[in-house]
N, C-alpha and C positions, 0 to 999 in steps of 0.2 A: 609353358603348358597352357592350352587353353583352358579355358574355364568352363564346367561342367553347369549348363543352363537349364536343368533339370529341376525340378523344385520339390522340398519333402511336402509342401505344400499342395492340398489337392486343387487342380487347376482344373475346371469345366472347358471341355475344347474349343468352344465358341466364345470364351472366355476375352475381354480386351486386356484383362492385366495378367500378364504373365511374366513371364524372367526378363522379357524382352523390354517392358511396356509397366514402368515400376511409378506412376502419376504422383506426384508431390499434391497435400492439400492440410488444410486446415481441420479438426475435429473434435467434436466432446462427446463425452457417455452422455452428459442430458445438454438441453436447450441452453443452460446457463453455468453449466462447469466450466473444466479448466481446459482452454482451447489451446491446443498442442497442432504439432507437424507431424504428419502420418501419411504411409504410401500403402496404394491400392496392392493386394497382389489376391487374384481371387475372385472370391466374393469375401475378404476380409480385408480390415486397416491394420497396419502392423507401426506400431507406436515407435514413434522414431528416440521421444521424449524418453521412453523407456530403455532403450538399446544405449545411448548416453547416458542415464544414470549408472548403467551396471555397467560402461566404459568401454562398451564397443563402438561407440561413436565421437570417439573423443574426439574434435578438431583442434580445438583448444582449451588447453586446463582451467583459465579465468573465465571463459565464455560460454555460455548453453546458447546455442544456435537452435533447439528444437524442444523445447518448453516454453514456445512462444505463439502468442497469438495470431501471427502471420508469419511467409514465408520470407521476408525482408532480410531479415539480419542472416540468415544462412545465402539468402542471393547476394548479399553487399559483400559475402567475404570471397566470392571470386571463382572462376572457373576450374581453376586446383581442387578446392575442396569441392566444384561439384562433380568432377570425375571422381575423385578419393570415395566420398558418399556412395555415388552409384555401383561404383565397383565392390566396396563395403557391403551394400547389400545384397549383389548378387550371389556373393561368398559366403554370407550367412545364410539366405535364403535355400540355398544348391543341398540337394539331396545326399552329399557328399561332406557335408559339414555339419559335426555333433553338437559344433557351441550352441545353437539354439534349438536345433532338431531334438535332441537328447537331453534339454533343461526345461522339462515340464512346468516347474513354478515359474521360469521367465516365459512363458508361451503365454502362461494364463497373464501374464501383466503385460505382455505387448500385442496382444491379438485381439481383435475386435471384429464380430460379424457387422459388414457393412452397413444393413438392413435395422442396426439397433444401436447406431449413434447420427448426431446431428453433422453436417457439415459445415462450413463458416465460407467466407470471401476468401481465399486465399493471401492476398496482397492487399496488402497498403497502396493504393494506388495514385500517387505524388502527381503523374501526368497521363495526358491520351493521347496519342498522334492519330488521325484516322485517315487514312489513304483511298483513294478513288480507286481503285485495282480490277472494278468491273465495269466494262461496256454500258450494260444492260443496265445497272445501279446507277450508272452516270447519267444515262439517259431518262433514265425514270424521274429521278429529283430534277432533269434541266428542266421537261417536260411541265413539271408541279412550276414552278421556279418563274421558265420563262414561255415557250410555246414550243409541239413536238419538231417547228420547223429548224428551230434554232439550240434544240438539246444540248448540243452536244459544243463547248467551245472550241474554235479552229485548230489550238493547238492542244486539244486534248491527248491524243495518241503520241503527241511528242514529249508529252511533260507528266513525271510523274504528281500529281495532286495529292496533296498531304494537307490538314489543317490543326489545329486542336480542337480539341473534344473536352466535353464536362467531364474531368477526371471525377467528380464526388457521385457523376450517374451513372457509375459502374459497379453493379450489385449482385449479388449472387441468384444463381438460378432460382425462381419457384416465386422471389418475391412481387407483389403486387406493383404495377407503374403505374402513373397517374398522366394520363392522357395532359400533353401542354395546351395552355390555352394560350392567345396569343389573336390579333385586328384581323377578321374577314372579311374580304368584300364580294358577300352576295350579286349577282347578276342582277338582281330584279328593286336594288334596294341603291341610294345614292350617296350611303356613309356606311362606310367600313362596323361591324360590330363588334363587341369580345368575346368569343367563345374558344371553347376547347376547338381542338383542329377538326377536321374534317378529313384528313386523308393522311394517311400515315403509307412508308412503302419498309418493310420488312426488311432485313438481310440478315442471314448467317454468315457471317466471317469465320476468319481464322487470327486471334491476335498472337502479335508476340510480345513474350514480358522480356525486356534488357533489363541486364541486372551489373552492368561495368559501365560507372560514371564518365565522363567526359568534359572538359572546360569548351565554355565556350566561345564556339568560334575553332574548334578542332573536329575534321571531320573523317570520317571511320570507313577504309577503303572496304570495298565489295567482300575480297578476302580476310579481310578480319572480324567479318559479322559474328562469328560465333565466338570470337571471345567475348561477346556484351550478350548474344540472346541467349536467357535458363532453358526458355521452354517456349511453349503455343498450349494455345486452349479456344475453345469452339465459344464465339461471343455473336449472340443474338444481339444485332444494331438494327434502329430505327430511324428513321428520317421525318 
């Protein structure tokens, strides 16, 4: 039978979190409480930490996956539990189902108006891979790099370009960055200076978090990507 995607939950039409579109993230009631796993549905959080304590989210009996301060140890435990989850909560959520629709005192412990908790990083984030995946990006940094004649290297369109990235300067929306400083060399001047940079080029990506380990030296065919990617999220990178 399908699944009725309806929600008892009032949804704004213009709304991005709906039954469809259920975002994993980290949150507290204040700046410094107890930072739990919670999903958007709304304009509200709906306490994941809380739907596992009263045993609707049990994954495992020895293990709380979601009274935790990132999203790690529920992505480590594997692509099973994260359809189990997602399915989980549509079936509570669905205007069709009383267990939480019709239990007022658990409403009031699992529901949170978006607008009146903090948010956190989501992840723990161990690595960065960053990919060259635009033209226009590639061409911008050759440009800075080396000169507009030469941007772009010969076999750029043939190869995809990956590097590492500072996994520890990957930080949540809103907070302040601090311009890198780093040797310039002025036009007009015959030794290189140290100042903060000078030219910075913007990008909005799209990352993806893997969350299924791999040894290495084992490499993960086209078809099987999605048993290692949880999710994507929209990351402001800078060059």
């Amino acid at each position: 039978m399908a699944q009725n995607l309806s929600s008892f939950v009032e949804i704004q039409a213009l709304s991005d979190f709906t039954m469809h579109n259920l975002p994993y993230g980290i949150f507290s009631e204040t700046p410094d409480g107890n930072k739990r796993v919670g999903v958007a549905i709304g304009d509200l959080v709906l306490d994941l930490a809380a739907l596992e304590t009263h045993g609707l989210l049990q994954l495992n009996e020895n293990i709380r996956y979601f009274n935790q301060p990132t999203l790690n140890k529920f992505i480590d435990s594997g692509k099973a539990n994260w359809q189990k989850v997602r399915q989980t909560l549509q079936s509570l959520l669905s205007a069709d189902n009383p267990t939480l629709r019709d239990n007022t005192e658990l409403r009031q412990q699992a529901f949170f108006k978006q607008n009146t908790v903090t948010l956190h990083l989501p992840l723990q984030v161990p690595g960065y891979t960053d990919f060259y995946s635009s033209k226009e990006h590639a061409t911008n940094v050759g440009t800075m790099f080396r000169d507009p004649k030469n941007a772009l290297l010969p076999n750029w369109s043939e190869l995809p370009v990956g590097y590492n990235g500072r996994a520890s300067s990957v930080i949540v929306s809103g907070k302040d960055i601090i311009r890198p400083s780093g040797q310039i060399k002025l036009p007009n001047e015959d030794r290189p200076i140290f100042s903060a940079t000078r030219k910075l080029d913007f990008e909005l990506e799209t990352a993806f978090v893997v969350g299924k380990a791999t040894e290495l030296g084992q490499p993960i065919a086209i078809e099987d990507a999605w048993d290692h990617i949880f999710g994507m999220v929209l990351l402001n990178d800078w060059s």
